[in-house]
Kinemage of the C-alpha trace (Angstrom):
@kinemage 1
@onewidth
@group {chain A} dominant
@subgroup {mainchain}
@vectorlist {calphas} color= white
{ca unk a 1} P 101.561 104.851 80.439
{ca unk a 2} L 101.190 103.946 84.124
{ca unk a 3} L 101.945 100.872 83.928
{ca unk a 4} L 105.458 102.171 82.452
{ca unk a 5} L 105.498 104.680 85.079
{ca unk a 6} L 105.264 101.932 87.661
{ca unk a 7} L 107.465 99.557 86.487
{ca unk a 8} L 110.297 102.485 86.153
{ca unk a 9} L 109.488 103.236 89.630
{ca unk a 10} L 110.067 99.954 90.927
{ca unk a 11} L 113.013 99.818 88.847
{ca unk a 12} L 114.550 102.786 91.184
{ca unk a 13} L 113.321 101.381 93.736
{ca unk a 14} L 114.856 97.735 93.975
{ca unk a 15} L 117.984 99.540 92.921
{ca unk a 16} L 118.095 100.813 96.270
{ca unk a 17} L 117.582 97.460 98.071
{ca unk a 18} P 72.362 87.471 108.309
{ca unk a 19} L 72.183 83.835 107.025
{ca unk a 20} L 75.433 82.568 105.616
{ca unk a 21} L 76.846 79.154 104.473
{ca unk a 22} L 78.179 77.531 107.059
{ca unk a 23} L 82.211 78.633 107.765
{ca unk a 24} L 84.307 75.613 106.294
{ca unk a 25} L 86.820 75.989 108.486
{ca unk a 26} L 85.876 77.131 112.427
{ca unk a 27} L 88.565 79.781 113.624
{ca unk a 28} L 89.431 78.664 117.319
{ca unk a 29} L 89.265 81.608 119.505
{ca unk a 30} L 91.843 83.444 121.886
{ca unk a 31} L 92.535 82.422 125.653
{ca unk a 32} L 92.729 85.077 128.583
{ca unk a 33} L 96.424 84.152 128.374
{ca unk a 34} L 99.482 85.651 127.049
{ca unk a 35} L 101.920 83.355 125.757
{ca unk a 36} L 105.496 83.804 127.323
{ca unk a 37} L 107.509 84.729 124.174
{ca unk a 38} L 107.118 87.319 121.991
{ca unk a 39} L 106.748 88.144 118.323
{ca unk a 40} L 109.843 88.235 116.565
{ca unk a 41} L 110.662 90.785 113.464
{ca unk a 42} L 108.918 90.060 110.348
{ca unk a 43} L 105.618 90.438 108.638
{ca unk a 44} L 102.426 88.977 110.113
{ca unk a 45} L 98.890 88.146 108.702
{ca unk a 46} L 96.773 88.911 111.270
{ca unk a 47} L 92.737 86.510 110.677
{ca unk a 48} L 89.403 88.506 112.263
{ca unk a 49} L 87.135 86.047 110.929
{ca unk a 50} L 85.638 84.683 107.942
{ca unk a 51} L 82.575 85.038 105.736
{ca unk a 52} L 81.078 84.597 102.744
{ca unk a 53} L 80.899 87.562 99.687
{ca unk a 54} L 79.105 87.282 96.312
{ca unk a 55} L 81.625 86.147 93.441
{ca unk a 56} L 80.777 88.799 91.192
{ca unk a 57} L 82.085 91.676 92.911
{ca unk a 58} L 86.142 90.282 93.025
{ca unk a 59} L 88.220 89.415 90.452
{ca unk a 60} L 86.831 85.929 90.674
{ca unk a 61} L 86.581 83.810 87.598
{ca unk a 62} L 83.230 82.648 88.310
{ca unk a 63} L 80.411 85.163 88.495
{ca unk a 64} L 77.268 83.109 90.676
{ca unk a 65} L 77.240 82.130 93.491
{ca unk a 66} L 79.480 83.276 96.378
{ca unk a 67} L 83.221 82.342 98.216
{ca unk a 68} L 84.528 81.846 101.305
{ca unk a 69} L 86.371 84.908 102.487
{ca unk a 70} L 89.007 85.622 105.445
{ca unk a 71} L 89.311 89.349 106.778
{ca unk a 72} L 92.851 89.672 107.356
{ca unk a 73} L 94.961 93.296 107.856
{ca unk a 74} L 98.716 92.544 108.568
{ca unk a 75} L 101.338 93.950 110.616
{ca unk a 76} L 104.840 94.525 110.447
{ca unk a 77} L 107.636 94.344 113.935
{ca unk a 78} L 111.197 96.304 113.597
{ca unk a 79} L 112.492 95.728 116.926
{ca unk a 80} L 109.752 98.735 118.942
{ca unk a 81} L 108.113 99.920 116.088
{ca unk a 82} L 104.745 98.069 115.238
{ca unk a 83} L 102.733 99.563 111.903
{ca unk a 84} L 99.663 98.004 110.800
{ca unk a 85} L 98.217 97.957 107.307
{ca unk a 86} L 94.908 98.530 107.948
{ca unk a 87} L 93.159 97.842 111.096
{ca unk a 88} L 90.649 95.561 110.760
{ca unk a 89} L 87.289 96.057 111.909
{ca unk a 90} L 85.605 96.267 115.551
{ca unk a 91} L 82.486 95.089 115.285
{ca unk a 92} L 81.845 91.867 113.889
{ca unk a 93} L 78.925 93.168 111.261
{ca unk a 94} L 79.687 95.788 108.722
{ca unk a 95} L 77.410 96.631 106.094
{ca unk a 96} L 75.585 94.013 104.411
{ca unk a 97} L 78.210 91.364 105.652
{ca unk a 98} L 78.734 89.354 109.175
{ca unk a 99} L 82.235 88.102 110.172
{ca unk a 100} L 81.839 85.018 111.534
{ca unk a 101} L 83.843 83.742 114.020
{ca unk a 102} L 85.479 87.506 114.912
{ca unk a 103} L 87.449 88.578 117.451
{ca unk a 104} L 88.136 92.334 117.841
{ca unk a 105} L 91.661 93.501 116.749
{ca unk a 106} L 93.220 94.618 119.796
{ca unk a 107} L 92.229 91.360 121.351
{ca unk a 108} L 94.515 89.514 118.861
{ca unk a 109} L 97.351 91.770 119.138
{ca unk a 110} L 97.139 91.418 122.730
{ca unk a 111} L 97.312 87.622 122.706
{ca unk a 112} L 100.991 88.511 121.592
{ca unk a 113} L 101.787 90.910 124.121
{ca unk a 114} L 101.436 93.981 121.720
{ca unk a 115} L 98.986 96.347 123.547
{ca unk a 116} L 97.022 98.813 121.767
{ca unk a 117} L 99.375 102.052 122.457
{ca unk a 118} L 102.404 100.309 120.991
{ca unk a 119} L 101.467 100.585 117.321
{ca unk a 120} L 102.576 103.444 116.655
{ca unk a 121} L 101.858 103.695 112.359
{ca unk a 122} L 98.370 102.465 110.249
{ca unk a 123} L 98.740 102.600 106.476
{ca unk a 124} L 94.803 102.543 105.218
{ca unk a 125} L 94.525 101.011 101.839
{ca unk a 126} L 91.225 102.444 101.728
{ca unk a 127} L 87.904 103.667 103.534
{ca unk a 128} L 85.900 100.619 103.839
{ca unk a 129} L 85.230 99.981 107.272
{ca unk a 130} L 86.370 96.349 107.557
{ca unk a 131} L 89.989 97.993 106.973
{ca unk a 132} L 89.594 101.053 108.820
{ca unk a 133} L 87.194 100.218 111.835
{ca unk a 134} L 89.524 99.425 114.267
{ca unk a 135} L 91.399 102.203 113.784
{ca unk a 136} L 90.332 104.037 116.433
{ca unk a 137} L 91.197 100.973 118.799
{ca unk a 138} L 95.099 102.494 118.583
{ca unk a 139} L 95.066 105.536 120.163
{ca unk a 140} L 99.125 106.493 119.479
{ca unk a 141} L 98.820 105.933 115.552
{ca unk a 142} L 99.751 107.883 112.490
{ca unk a 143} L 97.519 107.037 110.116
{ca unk a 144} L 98.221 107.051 106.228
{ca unk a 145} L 95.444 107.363 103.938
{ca unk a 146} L 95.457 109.872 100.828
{ca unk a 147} L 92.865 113.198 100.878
{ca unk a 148} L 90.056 111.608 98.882
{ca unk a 149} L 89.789 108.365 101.570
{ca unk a 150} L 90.051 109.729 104.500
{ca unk a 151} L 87.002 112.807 103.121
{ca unk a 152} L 85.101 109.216 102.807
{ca unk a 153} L 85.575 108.040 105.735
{ca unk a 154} L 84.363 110.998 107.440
{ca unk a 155} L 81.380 110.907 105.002
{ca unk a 156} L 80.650 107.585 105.795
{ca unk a 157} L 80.924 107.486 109.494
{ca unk a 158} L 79.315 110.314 110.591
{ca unk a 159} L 78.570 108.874 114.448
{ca unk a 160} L 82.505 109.266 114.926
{ca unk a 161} L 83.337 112.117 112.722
{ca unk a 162} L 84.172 114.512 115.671
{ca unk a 163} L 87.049 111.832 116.690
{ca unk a 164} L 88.242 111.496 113.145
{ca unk a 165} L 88.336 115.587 113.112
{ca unk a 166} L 90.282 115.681 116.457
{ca unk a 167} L 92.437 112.640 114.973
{ca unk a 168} L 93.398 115.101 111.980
{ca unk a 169} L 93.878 118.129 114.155
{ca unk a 170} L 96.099 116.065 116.463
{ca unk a 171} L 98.915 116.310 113.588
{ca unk a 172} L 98.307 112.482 113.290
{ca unk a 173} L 96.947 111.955 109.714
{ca unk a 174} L 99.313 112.148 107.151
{ca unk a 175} L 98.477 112.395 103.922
{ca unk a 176} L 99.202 110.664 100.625
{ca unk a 177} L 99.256 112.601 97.393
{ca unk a 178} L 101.691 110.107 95.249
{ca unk a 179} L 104.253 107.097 96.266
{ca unk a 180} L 106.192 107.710 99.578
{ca unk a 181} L 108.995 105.888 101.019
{ca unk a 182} L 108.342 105.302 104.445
{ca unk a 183} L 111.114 103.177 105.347
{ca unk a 184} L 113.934 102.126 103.277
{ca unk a 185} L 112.449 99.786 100.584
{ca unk a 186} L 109.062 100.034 102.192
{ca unk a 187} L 106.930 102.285 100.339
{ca unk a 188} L 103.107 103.416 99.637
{ca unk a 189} L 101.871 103.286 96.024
{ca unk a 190} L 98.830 104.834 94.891
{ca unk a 191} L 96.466 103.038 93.148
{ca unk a 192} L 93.059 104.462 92.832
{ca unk a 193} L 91.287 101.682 91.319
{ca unk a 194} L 89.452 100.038 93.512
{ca unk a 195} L 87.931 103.440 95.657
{ca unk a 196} L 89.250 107.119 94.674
{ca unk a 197} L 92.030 107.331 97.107
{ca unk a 198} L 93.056 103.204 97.369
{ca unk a 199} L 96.544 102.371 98.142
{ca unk a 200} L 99.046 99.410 98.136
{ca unk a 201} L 101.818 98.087 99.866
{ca unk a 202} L 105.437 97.050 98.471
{ca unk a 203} L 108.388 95.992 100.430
{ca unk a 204} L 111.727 94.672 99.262
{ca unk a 205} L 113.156 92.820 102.354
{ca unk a 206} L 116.044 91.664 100.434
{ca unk a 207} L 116.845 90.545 96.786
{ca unk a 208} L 114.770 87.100 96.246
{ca unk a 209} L 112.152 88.362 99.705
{ca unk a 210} L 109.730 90.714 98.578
{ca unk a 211} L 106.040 91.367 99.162
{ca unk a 212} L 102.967 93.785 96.909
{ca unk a 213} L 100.110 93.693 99.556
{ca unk a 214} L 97.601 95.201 97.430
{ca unk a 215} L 94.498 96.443 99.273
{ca unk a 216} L 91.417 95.430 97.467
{ca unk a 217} L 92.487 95.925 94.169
{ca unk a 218} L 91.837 92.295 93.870
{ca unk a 219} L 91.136 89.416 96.203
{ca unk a 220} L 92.332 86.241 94.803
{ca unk a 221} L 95.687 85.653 94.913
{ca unk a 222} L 96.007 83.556 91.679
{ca unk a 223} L 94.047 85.742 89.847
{ca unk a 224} L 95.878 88.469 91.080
{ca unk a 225} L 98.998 87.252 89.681
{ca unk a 226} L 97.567 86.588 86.064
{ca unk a 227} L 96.249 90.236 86.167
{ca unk a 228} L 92.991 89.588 86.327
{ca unk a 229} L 91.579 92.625 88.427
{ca unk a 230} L 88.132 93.780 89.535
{ca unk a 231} L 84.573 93.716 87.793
{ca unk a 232} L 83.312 97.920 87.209
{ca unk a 233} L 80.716 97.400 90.207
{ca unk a 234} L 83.177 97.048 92.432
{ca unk a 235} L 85.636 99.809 91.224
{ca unk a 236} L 86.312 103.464 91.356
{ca unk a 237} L 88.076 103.489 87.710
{ca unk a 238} L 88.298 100.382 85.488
{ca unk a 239} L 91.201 101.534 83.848
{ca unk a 240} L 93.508 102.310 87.161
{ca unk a 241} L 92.593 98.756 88.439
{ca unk a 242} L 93.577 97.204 85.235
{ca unk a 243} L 97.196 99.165 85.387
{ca unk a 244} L 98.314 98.282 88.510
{ca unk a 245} L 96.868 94.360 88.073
{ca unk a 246} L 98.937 94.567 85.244
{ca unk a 247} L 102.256 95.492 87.656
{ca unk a 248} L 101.181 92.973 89.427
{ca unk a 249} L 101.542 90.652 87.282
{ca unk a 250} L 105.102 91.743 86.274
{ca unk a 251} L 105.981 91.954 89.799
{ca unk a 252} L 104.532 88.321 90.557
{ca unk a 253} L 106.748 86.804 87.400
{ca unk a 254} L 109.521 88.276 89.201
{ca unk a 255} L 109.132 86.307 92.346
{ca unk a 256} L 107.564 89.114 94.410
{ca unk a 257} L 104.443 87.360 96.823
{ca unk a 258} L 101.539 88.935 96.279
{ca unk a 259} L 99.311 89.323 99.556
{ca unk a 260} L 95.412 90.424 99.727
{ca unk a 261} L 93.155 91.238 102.405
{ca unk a 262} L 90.347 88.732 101.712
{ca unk a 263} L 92.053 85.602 100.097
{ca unk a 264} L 91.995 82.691 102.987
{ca unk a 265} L 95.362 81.207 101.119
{ca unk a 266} L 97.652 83.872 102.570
{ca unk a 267} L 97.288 82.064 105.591
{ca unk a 268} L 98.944 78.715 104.030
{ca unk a 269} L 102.089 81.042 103.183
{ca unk a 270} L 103.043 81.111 106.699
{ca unk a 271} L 102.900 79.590 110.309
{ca unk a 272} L 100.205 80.470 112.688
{ca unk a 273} L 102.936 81.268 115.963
{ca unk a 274} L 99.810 82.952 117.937
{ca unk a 275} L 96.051 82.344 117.890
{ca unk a 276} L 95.086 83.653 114.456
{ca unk a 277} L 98.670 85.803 113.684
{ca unk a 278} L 100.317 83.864 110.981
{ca unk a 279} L 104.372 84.745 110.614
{ca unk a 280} L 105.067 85.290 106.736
{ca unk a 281} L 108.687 86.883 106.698
């Protein structure tokens, strides 16, 4: 039934158009400089580093052994308005994991010329810190995130709860109780599969250009678009994760590109025009 729900939805909605392996691929890192031009419109995958994660907690077809990862959050320009989906992290170990190679968000952005206190919107697809640790790196932002995340994110980081509190009492947070439109064609859409409050990300740029960023409801891109979701260990219901990898599927057949936060082949999708920001729209 949620699957139907969904794909009726979108139906509306295009109408109105420690030790680790070693790191295969070193990430060069960022110069003092800025370059002299500066980012055009469009949607950008922004690379923190790399690491290594155990196979049997994605949507992997392989269940030993571990992959290579990328932690990427992204970031969409409309002329003075900068919104991030997610934030990344700001420390380079979160727990149980090391990013190697990392470079703090704000430090990337900046290599662009986009200083902290010009992104103005963060859409969290969920709690986990390495999508919601740099958040406090952008002082300006509204932050999306539904009730139930944003409860576990204070749970879960109790060192900086009194600057999440002020954060919410600021009239900053706003919260997401079902699918909101936050531009035109650019909407939230609650999934709840992969943590109790998890989000995605769909935006129809224009009929044939249109992108499902879906959180970490899966991880691998190609096994996104066959449906193939997450394993129960690393879900908060089975049966939402299997819906909306089913939409995803549907979407993909359509043409839509499917983006995640953890699969290194994004990157291949576009052009790297600053150190480690790679243009995709």
């Amino acid at each position: 039934m949620k699957i139907f729900v969904l794909l009726v939805s979108a139906l509306l909605f295009y109408c109105g158009t420690s030790s680790s392996p070693k790191i295969k691929n070193p990430i060069p890192e960022i110069s003092g400089s800025v370059p002299p031009t500066e980012l055009q419109n469009g949607l950008y995958a922004i690379l923190l580093g790399k690491s290594f994660y155990p196979n049997r907690l994605t949507n992997s077809d392989k269940q030993e052994g571990e992959s290579e990862i990328a932690f990427l959050f992204y970031l969409i320009k409309s002329e003075k308005r900068y919104i991030l989906i997610d934030s990344g992290t700001s420390s380079r170990s979160i727990p149980e994991i090391t990013v190697h190679n990392w470079i703090s968000p704000e430090k990337i952005l900046g290599s662009a010329g986009i200083k902290p206190g010009m992104i103005g919107e963060i859409i969290l697809t969920h709690f986990h810190s390495d999508h919601s640790g740099g958040m406090g790196l952008f002082p300006n932002a509204k932050i999306y995130v539904t009730p139930e995340d944003w409860d576990s994110l204070k749970k879960t980081n109790r060192s900086v709860n009194s600057k999440l509190v002020a954060k919410e009492r600021s009239g900053k947070i706003q919260f997401i109780n079902s699918s909101l439109e936050v531009f035109q064609n650019f909407r939230i859409l609650l999934t709840r599969g992969h943590t109790q409050g998890s989000i995605a990300v769909e935006w129809l740029v224009s009929p044939g250009k249109n992108f499902l960023i879906t959180g970490d409801e899966c991880y691998w891109v190609e096994f996104c678009k066959q449906g193939q979701g997450l394993p129960s260990e690393g879900t908060f219901s089975l049966f939402n994760n299997k819906e909306f990898l089913d939409y995803v599927s549907v979407l993909s057949s359509s043409g839509t590109k499917i983006l995640t936060m953890h699969d290194p082949a994004v990157l291949s999708l576009g052009e790297e025009v600053f150190p480690r920001i790679y243009k995709l729209y």
